[in-house]
C-alpha positions as CSV (number, residue, x, y, z in Angstrom):
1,X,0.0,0.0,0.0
2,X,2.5,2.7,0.9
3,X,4.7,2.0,-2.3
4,X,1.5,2.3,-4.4
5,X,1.0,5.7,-2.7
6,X,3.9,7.3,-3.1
7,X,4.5,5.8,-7.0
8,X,1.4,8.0,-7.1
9,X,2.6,11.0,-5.9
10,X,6.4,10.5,-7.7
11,X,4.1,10.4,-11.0
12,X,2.4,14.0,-9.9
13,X,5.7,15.4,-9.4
14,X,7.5,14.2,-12.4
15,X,4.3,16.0,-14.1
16,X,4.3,19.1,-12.0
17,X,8.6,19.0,-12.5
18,X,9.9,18.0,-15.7
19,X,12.9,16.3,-15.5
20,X,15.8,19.0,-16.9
21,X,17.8,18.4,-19.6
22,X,21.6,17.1,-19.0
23,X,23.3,20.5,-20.2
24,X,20.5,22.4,-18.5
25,X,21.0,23.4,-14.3
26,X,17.8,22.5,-12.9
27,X,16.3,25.3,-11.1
28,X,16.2,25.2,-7.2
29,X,12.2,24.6,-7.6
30,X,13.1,21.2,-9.6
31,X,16.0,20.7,-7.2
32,X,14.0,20.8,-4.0
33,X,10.9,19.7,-5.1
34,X,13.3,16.5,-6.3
35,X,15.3,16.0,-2.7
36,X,12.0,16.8,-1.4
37,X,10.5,13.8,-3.0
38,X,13.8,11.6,-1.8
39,X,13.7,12.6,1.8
40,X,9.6,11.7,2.0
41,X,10.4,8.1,0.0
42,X,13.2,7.2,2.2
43,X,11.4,8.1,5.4
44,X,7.6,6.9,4.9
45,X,9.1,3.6,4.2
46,X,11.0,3.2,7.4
47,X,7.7,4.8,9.4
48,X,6.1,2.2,7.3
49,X,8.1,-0.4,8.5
50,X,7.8,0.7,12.1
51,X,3.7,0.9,11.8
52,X,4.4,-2.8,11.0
53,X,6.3,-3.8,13.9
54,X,4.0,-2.0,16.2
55,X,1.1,-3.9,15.1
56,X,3.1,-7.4,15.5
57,X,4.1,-7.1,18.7
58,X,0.6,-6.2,19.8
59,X,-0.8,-9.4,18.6
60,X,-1.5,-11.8,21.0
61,X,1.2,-14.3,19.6
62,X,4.1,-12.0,19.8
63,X,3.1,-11.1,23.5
64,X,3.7,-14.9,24.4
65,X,7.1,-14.8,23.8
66,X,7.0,-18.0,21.9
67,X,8.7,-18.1,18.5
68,X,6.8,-20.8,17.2
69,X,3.2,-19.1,17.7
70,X,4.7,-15.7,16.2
71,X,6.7,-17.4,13.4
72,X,3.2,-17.3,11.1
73,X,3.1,-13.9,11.3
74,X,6.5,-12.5,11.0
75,X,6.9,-14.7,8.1
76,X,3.4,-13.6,6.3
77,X,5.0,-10.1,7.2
78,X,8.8,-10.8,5.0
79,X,6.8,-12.6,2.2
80,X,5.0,-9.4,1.6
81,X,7.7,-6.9,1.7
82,X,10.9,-8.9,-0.1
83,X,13.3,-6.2,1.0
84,X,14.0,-7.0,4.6
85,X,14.0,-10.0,6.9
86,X,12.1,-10.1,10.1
87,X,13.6,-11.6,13.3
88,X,12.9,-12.1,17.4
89,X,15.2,-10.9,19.8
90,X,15.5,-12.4,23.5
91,X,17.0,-10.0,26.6
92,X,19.7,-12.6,26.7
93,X,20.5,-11.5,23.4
94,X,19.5,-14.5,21.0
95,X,17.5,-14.5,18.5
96,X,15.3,-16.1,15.8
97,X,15.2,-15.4,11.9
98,X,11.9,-16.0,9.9
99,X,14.6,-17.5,7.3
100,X,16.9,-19.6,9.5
101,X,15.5,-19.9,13.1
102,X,17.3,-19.6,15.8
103,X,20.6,-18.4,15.8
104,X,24.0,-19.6,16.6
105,X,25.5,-16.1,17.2
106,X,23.8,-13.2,19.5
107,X,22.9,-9.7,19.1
108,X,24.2,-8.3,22.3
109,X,26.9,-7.0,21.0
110,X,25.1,-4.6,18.3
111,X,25.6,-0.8,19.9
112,X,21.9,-0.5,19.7
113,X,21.0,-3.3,22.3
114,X,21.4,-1.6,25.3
115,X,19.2,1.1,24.0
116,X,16.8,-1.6,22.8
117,X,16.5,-3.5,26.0
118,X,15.9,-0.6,28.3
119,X,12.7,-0.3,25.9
120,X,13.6,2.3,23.2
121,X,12.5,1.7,19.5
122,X,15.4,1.4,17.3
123,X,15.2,4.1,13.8
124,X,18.0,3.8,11.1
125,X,21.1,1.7,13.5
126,X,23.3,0.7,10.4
127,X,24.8,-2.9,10.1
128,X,26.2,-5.6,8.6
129,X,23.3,-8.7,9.0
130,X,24.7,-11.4,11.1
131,X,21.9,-13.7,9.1
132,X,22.5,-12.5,5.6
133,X,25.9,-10.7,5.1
134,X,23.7,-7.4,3.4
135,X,24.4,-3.9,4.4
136,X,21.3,-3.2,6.7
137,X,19.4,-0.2,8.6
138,X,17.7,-1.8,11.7
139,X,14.1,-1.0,12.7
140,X,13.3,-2.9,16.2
141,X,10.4,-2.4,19.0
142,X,10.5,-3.3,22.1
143,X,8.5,-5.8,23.9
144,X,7.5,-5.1,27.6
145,X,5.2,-7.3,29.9
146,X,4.6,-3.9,32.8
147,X,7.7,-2.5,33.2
148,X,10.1,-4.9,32.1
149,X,11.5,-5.7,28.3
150,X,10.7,-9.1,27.5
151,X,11.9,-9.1,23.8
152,X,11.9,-7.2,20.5
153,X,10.5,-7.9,17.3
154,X,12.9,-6.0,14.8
155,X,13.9,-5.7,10.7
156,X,17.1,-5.8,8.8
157,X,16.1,-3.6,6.1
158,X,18.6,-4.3,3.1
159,X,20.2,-0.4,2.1
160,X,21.0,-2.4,-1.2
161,X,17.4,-2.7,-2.0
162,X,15.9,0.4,-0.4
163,X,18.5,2.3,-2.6
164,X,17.6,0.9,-5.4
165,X,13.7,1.2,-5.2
166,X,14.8,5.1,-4.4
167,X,16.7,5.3,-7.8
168,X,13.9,4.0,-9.5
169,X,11.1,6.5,-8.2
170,X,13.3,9.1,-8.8
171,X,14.6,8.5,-12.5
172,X,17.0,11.4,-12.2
173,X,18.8,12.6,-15.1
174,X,22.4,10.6,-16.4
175,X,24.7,13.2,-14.0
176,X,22.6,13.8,-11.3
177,X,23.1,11.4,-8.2
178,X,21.6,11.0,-4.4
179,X,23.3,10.1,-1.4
180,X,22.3,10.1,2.4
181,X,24.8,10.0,5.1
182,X,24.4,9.0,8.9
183,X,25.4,11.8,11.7
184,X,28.7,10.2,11.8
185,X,29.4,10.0,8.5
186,X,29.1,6.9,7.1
187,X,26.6,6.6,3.5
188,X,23.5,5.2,4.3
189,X,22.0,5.3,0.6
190,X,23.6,6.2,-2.4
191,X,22.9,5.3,-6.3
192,X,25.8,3.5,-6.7
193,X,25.4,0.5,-3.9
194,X,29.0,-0.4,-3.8
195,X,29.2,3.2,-1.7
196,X,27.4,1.9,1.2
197,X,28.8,2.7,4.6
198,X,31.5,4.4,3.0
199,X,32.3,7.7,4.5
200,X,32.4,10.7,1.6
201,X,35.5,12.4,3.9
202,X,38.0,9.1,3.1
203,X,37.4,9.2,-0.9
204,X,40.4,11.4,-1.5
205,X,38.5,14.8,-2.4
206,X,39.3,17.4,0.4
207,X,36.8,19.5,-1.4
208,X,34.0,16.9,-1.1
209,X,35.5,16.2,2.5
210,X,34.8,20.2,3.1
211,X,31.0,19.6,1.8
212,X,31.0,16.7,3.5
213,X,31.4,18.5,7.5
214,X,29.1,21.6,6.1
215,X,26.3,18.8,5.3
216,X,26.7,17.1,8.8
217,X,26.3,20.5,10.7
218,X,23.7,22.3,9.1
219,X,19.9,21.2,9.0
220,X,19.4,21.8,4.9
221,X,21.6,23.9,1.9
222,X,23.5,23.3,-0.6
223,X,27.1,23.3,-1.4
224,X,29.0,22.6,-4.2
225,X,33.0,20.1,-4.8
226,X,34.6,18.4,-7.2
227,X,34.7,14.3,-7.6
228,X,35.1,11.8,-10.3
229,X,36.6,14.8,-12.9
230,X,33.2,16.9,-12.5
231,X,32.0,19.3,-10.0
232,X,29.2,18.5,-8.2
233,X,26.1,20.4,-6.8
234,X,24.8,19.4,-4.0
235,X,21.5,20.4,-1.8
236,X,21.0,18.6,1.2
237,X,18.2,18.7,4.2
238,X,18.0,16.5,6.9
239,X,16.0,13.5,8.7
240,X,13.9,14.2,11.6
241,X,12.9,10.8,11.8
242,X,16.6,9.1,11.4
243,X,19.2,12.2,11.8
244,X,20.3,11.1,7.9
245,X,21.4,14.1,6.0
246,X,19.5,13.7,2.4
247,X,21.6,14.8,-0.3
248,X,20.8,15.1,-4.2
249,X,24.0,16.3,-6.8
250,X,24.1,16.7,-9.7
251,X,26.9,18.0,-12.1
252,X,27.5,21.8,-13.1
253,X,29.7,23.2,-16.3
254,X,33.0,23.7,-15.3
């Protein structure tokens, strides 16, 4: 449902924007209405995701705790999405795939357990799936019976994937690009996949290192450096769902 939505709405915007030509600078209307459209895509699919979650672990077979009576659903759940898997976390820090079952290695060693167990929801952590091996931005909610966390039902969502749908609802022009970066740094999405959790500031460009810091401090703008032999335009804004910074480029005459 919310991919048929917002195909919708990506049609009334490529109608209401025209795409600009290669040799022509798109106008800050086209180049915000554009980033605009990548921010909202990126983020109603994680909220979607998390609406999801929230209605699992309300059922009355996630509430028992038992993976066997939840299984059915979490599975239903990853049959209907194809872009994630779905998994059950313990306190003690085991777990249980939809895919593979239970686990042979833990997950209470991920930097957002603590967070997780003390019953926080878990937006955007990035990692490397211990089940699948993919590049992955976690979505998790706790599970609490009164005051105490009793276990988590949680997503790997594969960045792989999610930036490839993105590229497809966007169909920007051959130079243009998108990227978004986490606070820290490291590439959450980009058009080219391989790119993933790289951090911009260690590619070699001290001028895209420079747009690089202005991106992470400031809430939205634009800025402008040079990388692979072109220079680049950039506007950026950021997540207040996530804390990403949203970035589309594109390249200008020299």
């Amino acid at each position: 449902m919310f991919k048929e939505l917002f195909l919708k709405f990506a049609a009334l915007l490529l109608i209401v924007v025209p795409a600009p030509g290669f040799a022509q600078p798109p106008s800050e209307v086209d180049e915000q209405s554009l980033l605009s459209a990548f921010a909202s895509y990126s983020d109603l699919r994680i909220v979607s995701v998390r609406q999801n979650l929230e209605i699992l672990a309300s059922t009355v077979e996630a509430q028992s705790g038992k993976w066997e009576k939840m299984k059915p659903l979490l599975s239903g759940y990853q049959k209907s999405d194809g872009g994630l898997i779905v998994w059950f976390l313990r306190p003690d820090g085991t777990y249980y795939t939809v895919d593979k079952g239970l686990m042979d290695v833990k997950l209470s060693d991920r930097s957002y357990f603590p967070a997780l167990m003390k019953g926080e929801t878990i937006t955007g952590a990035l990692v490397v799936s211990k089940s699948t091996g993919q590049r992955s931005a976690i979505i998790a909610i706790p599970m609490k019976m009164g005051n105490s966390v009793v276990g988590a039902i949680g997503v790997s969502l594969f960045l792989d994937k999610f930036a490839e749908q993105v590229d497809s609802t966007l169909s920007l022009r051959p130079d243009a690009s998108f990227f978004a970066i986490a606070p820290n740094g490291q590439t959450t999405l980009h058009k080219k996949t391989e790119r993933h959790f790289l951090d911009p500031r260690e590619l070699g460009s001290e001028t895209l290192k420079k747009a690089t810091n202005e991106i992470l401090v400031n809430q939205s703008g634009s800025t402008s450096y040079q990388f692979d032999n072109a220079i680049k335009k950039a506007v950026y804004r950021t997540s207040p769902l996530t804390g990403w910074k949203f970035v589309l480029t594109y390249s200008v005459a020299k």
